[in-house]
TIGU-97946 format. One line per field, with one value per residue (C-alpha): z, y, x; residue number from 1. Coordinates in nm, 3 decimals. Layout:
N
Z = c(Z	...)
Y = c(Y	...)
X = c(X	...)
n = c(NUM	...)
This chain:
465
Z = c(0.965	0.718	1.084	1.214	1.071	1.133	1.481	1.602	1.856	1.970	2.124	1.836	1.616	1.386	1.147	0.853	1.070	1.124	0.780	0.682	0.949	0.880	1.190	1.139	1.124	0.893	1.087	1.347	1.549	1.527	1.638	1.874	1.768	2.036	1.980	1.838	1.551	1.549	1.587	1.454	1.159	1.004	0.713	0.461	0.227	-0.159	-0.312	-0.425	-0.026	0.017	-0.239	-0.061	0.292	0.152	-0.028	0.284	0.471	0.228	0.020	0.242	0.261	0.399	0.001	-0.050	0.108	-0.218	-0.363	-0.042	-0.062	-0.436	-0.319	-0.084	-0.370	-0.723	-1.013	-1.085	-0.737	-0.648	-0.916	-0.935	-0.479	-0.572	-0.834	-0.646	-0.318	-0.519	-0.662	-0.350	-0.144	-0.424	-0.384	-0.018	0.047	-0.195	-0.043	0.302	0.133	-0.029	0.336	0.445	0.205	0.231	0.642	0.549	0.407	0.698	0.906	1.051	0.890	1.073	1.060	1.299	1.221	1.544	1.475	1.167	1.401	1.642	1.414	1.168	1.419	1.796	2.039	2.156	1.838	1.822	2.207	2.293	1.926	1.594	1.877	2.027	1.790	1.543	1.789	1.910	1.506	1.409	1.743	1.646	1.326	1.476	1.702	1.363	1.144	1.471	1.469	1.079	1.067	1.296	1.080	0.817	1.008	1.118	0.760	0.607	0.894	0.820	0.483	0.546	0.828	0.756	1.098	1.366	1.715	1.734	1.840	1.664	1.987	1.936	1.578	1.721	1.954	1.675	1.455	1.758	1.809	1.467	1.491	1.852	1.648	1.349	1.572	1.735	1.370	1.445	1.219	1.016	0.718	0.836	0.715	0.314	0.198	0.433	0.219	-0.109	-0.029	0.077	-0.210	-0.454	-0.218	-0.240	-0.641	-0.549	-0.390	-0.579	-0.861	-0.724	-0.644	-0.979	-1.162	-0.880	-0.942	-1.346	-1.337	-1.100	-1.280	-1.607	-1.404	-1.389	-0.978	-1.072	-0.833	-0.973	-1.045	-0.904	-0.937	-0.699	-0.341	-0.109	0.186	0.290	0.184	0.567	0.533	0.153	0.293	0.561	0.313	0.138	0.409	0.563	0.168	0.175	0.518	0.386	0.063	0.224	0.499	0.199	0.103	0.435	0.607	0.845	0.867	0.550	0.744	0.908	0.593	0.436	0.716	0.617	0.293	0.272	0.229	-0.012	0.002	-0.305	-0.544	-0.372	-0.220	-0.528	-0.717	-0.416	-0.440	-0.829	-0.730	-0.429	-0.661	-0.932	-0.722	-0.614	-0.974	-1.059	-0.724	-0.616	-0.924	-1.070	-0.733	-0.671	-1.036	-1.072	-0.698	-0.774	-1.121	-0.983	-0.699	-0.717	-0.396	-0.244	-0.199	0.169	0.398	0.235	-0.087	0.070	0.216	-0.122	-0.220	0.064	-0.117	0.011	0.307	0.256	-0.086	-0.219	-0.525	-0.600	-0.581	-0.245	-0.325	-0.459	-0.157	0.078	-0.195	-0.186	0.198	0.266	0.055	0.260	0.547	0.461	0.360	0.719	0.883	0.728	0.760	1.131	1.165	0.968	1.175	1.504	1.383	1.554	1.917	1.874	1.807	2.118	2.346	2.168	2.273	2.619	2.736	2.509	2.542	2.231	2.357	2.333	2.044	1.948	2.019	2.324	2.616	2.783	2.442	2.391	2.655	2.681	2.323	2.380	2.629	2.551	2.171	2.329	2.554	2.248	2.064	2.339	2.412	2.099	2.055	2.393	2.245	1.918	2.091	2.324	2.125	1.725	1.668	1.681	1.291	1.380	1.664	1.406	1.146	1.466	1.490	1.101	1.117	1.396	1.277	0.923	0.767	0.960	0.924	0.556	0.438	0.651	0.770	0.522	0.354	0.676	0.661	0.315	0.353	0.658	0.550	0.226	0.239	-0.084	-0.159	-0.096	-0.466	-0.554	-0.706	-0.494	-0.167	-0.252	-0.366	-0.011	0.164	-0.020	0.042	0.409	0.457	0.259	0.460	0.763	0.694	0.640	0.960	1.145	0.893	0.879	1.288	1.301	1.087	1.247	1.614	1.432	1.259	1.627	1.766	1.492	1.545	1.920	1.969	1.819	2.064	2.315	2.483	2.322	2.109	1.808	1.505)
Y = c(10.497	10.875	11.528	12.183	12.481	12.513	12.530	12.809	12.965	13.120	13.446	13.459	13.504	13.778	13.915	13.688	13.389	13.472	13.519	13.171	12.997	13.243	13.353	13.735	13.885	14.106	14.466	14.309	14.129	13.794	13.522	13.273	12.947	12.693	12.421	12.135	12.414	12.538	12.189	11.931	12.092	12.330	12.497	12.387	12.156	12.173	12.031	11.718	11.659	11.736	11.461	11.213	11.317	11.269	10.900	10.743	10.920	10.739	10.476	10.216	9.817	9.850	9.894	9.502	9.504	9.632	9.288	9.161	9.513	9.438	9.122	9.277	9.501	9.290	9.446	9.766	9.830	9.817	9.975	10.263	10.280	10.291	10.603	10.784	10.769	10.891	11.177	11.286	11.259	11.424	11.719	11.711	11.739	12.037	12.237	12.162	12.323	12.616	12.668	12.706	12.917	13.178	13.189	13.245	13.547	13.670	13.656	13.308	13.044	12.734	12.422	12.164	12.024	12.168	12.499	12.493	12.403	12.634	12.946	12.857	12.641	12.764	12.711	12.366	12.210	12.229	12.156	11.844	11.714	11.770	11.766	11.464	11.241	11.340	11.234	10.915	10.780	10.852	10.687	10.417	10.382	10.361	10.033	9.871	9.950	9.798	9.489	9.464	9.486	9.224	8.975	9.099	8.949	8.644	8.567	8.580	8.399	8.164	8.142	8.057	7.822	7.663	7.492	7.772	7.840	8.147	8.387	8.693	8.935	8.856	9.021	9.280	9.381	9.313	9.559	9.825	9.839	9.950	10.200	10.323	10.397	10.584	10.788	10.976	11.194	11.552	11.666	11.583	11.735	11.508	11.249	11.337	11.099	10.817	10.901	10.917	10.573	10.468	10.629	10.400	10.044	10.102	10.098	9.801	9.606	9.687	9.599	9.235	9.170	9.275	9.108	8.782	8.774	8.754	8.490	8.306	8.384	8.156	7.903	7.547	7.646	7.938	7.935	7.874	8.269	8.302	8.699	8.607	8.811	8.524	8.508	8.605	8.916	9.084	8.983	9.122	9.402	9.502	9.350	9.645	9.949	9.688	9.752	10.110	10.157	9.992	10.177	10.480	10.354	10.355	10.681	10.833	11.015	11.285	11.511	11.676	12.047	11.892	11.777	12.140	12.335	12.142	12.397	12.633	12.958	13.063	12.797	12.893	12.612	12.346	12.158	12.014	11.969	11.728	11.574	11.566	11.347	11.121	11.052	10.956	10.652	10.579	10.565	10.324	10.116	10.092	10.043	9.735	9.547	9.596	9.449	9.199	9.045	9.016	8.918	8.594	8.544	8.672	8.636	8.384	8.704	8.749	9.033	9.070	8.981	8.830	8.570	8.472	8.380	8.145	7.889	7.577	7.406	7.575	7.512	7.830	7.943	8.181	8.102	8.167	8.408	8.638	8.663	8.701	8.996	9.150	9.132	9.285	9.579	9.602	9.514	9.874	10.074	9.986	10.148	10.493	10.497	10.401	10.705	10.971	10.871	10.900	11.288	11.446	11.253	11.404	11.747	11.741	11.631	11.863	12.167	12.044	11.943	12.170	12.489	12.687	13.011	12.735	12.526	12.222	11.995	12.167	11.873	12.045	11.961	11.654	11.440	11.527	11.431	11.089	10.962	11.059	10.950	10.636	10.552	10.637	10.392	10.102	10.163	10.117	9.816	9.658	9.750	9.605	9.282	9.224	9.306	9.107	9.168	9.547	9.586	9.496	9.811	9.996	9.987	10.149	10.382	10.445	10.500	10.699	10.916	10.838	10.985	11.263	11.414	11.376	11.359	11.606	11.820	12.011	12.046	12.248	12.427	12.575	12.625	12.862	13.027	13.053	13.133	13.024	13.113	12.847	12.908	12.777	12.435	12.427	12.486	12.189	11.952	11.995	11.947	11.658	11.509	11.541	11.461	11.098	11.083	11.190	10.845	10.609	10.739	10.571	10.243	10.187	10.188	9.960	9.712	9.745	9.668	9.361	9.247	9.255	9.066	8.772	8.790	8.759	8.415	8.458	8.741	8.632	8.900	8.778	8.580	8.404	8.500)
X = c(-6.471	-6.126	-5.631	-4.949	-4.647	-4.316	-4.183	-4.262	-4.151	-4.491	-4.558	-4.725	-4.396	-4.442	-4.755	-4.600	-4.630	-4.977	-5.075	-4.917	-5.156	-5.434	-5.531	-5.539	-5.896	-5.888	-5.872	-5.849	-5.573	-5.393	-5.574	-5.321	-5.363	-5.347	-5.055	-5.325	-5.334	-4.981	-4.791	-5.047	-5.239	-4.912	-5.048	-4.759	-4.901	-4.960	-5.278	-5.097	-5.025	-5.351	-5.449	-5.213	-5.410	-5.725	-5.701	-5.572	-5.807	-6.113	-5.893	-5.894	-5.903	-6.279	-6.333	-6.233	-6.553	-6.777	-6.860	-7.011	-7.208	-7.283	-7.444	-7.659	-7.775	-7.764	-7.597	-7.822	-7.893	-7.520	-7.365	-7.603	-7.507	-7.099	-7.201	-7.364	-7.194	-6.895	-7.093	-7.244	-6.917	-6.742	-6.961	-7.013	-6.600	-6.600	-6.901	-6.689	-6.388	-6.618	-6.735	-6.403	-6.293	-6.587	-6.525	-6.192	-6.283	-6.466	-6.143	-6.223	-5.967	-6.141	-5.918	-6.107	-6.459	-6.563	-6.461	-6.675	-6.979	-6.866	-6.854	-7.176	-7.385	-7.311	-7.015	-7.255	-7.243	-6.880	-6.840	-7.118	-7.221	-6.989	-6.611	-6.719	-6.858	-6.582	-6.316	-6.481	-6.554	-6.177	-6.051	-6.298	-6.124	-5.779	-5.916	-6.065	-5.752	-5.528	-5.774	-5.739	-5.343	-5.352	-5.601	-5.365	-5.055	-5.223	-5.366	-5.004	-4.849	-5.122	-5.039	-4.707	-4.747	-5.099	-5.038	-4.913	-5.080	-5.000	-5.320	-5.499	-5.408	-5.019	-5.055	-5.239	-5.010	-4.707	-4.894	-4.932	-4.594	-4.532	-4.843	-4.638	-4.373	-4.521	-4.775	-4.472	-4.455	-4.471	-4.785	-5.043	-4.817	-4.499	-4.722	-4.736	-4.447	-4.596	-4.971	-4.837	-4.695	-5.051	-5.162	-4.940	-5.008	-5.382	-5.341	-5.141	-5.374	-5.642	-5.482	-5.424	-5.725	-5.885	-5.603	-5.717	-6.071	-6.048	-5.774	-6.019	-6.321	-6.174	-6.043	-6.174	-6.231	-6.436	-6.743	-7.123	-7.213	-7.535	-7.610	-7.956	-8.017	-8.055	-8.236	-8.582	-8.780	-8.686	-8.331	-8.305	-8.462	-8.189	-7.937	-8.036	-7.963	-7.641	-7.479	-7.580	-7.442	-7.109	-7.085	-7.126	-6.838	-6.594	-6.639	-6.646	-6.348	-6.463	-6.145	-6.206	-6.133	-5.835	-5.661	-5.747	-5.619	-5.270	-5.280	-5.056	-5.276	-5.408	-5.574	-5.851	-5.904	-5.657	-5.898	-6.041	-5.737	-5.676	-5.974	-5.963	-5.645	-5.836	-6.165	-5.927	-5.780	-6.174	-6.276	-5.979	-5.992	-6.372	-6.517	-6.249	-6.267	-6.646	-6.728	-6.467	-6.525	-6.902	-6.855	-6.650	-6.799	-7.174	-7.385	-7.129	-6.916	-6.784	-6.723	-6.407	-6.299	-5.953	-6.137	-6.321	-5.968	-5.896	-6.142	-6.363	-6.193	-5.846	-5.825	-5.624	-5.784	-5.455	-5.107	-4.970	-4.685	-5.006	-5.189	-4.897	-4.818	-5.181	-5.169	-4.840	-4.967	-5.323	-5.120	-4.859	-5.160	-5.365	-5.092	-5.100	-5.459	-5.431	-5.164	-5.435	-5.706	-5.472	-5.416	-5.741	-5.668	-5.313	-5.485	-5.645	-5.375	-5.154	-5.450	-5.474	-5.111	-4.841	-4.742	-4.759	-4.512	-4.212	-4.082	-4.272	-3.920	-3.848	-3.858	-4.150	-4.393	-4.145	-4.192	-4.583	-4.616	-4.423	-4.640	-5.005	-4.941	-4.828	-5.112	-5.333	-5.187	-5.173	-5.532	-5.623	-5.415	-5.554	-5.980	-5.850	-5.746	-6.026	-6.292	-6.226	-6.565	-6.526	-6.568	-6.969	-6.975	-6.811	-7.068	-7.337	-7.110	-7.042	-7.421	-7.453	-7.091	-6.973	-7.334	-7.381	-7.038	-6.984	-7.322	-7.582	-7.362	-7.176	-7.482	-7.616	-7.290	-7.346	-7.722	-7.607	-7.286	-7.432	-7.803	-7.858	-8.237	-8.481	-8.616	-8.288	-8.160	-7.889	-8.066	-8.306	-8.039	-7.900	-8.183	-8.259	-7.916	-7.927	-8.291	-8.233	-7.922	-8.090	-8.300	-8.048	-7.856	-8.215	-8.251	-7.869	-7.825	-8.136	-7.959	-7.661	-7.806	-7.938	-7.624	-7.474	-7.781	-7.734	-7.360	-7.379	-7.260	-6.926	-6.845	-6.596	-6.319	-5.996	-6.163	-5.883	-6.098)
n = c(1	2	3	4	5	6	7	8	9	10	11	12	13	14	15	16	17	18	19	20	21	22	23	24	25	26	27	28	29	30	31	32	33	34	35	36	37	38	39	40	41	42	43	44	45	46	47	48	49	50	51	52	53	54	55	56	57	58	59	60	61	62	63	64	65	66	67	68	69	70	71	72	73	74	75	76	77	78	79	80	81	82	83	84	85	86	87	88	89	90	91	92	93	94	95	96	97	98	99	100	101	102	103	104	105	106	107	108	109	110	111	112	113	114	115	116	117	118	119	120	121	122	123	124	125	126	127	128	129	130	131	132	133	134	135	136	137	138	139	140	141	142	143	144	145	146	147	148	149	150	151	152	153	154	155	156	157	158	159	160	161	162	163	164	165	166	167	168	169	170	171	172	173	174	175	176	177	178	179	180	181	182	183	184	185	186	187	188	189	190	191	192	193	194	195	196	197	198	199	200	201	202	203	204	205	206	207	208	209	210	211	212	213	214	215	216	217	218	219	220	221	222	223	224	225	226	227	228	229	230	231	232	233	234	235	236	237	238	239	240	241	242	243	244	245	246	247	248	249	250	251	252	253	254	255	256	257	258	259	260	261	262	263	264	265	266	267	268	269	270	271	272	273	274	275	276	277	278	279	280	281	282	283	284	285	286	287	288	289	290	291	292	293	294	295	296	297	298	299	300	301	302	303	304	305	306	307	308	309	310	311	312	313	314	315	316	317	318	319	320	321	322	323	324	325	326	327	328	329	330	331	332	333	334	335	336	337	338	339	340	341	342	343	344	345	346	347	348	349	350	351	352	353	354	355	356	357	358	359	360	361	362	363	364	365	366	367	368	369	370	371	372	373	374	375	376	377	378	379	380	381	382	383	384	385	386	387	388	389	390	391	392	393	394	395	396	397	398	399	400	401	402	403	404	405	406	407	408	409	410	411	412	413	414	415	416	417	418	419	420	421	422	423	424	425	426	427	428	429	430	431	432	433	434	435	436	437	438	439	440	441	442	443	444	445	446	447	448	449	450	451	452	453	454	455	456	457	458	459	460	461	462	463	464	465)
């Protein structure tokens, strides 16, 4: 599921202006950036903001979601998945940011996904394929980060008052208000103290829940570990591509260029001192709440780990204060991401609808601004509420999106910028990357379709799940 300079005032301001945003060709002359690039994505960030971008952007509560995956795939099999989606994403993101560096170079400072397609792959990959499904998986991501915030609400509220009628859309719509709110900051680089925050509640949580599952683990409660894959040999065998699919959710954010082309230039070696930062909070979150949530809990785990906690017929296996602690902090944390993900719809509307030759706070950009970023945000709060079952469309679409954009194609990016030869260890490992991945994108939206079809009779528009 994982976007803007100072004000200018934008005839295109002056050569130094244009240097800052790199747009100037070299030779040639400046490139005018449209106001999606000059208000949205301002090219002012150091690599630790970039860091901050990028862990929201993949650090997420979808990872209380690993022991449920580790069930699906035993303790080799699952382990061996968390690895190496880590590796591979780790060195997908930086062949993105090598790609953007080199183009760079050639005068063309690309900081949208669909400029990247646009410039390596044709004007119709950015325009029908890479534009399209970029902005339709990161809007999808805003509507299951709404939804969440609001099961997030309700479970506390529950928590509190085990016997209150209030209904899962009325959180939803509490926790839209807040995201209607928070959408209305300026840029994608406004959003650095909000990330680093993120950053530091994702630890948090994370934290809780490890510290959770090995004070329930040598309890007298502890659950029967039973490390077995259940089910039949078909069902083991989606189980198989449904935890692969979800591991590789985790890991997935999809607006790698965006968050680079918040870099102050030059932007040479940033990018992976930021991600040296993100992969160090994956390492210390993913790995603690995958193993200690399967360790406890074995195949018994659930779709979240939160709801392991909740017990047998209500019967807390944690102290109450605790999980009303743990879920404030997912709770906090859902809202940043839901802000990041908003950042590419606001780059659009921002294209579109502002005018770039006047100040970004001038009422004419104002008052455009104000509204669009407010219908976003109560569309995606009405979706989130009618459809509660949106996190099963969302793994289709994590199949269909998710795996092509971090997975296949930055390794077609490099392959092209770079023509590396195809004697070359470097050329193969790519190909092999997004061939595999190429596969699962088939497998994992097979098994999604058939998660939907078995989950079919709890879906119900406004359904209080």
């Amino acid at each position: 599921m994982g976007t803007v300079a100072a004000p200018f005032m934008m005839e295109l301001a002056s050569e130094g202006d244009q240097k800052q945003n790199g747009a100037e060709a070299p030779g040639g002359p400046p490139k005018e950036l449209d106001a999606g690039a000059l208000f949205v994505l301002k090219s002012q960030g150091s690599w630790l903001h970039v860091g901050y971008h990028l862990t929201t952007s993949i650090v997420a509560p979808v990872l209380l979601s690993l022991p449920f995956a580790m069930a699906l795939l035993g303790w080799v099999g699952g382990v061996i998945c968390v690895a190496l989606a880590g590796l591979v994403t780790f060195y997908s993101y930086n062949l993105l940011s090598l790609v953007l560096e080199h183009q760079e170079k050639l005068g063309h400072r690309q900081l949208r996904f669909r400029d990247m397609a646009k410039d390596i792959l044709g004007p119709a990959w950015g325009k029908y394929f890479v534009g399209p499904l970029q902005f339709w998986i990161c809007y999808g991501a805003v509507i299951a980060c709404t939804l969440l915030g609001g099961q997030s609400l309700k479970f506390i509220y529950l928590l509190s008052n085990p016997d209150g009628t209030m209904k899962l859309y009325q959180f939803i719509i509490m926790f839209g208000c807040v995201t209607l709110f928070l959408a209305q900051m300026p840029s994608f680089h406004s959003l650095r103290h909000i990330n680093l925050v993120s950053l530091i509640l994702c630890l948090a949580y994370s934290a809780c829940v490890t510290a959770g599952c090995i004070y329930i683990g040598h309890t007298n409660n502890a659950p029967i570990k039973d490390y077995s894959i259940k089910g039949s040999t078909k069902d083991r065998y989606f189980g198989i591509f449904n935890g692969i699919s979800i591991i590789a959710t985790t890991y997935a954010s999809g607006i790698i260029p965006e968050i680079q082309a918040t870099l102050a230039p030059p932007v040479k070696g940033k990018m992976f001192k930021g991600l040296c930062v993100c992969y160090s909070v994956i390492v210390t979150t993913y790995f603690s709440v995958a193993m200690s949530g399967y360790w406890v809990f074995g195949n018994q785990a659930m779709g979240t780990v939160l709801s392991n906690f909740m017990g047998v017929d209500g019967k807390l296996l944690l102290p109450t204060w605790f999980l009303v602690m743990t879920n404030v902090f997912t709770l906090v944390q859902v809202m940043a991401v839901t802000v990041v993900y908003l950042q590419p719809t606001n780059e659009v509307f921002e294209k579109k609808f502002a005018d770039p030759k006047m100040d970004q706070f001038s009422i004419r950009n104002v008052v455009p601004r104000l509204i669009l970023r407010s219908v976003t945000v109560v569309v995606a709060t009405f979706f989130a509420a009618m459809l509660p079952f949106f996190g099963d469309i969302m793994a289709l679409f994590g199949a269909f999106g998710c795996i092509p954009l971090d997975f296949i194609l930055p390794m077609i990016f490099y392959n092209v910028a770079f023509k590396p030869s195809k004697q070359s260890l470097i050329f193969w490992v790519n190909t092999l990357i997004a061939g595999v991945s190429f596969l699962l994108v088939g497998v994992g939206a097979v098994a999604s379709v058939r998660q939907i079809v078995l989950d079919a009779k709890t879906y119900r528009l406004f359904a209080n799940m």
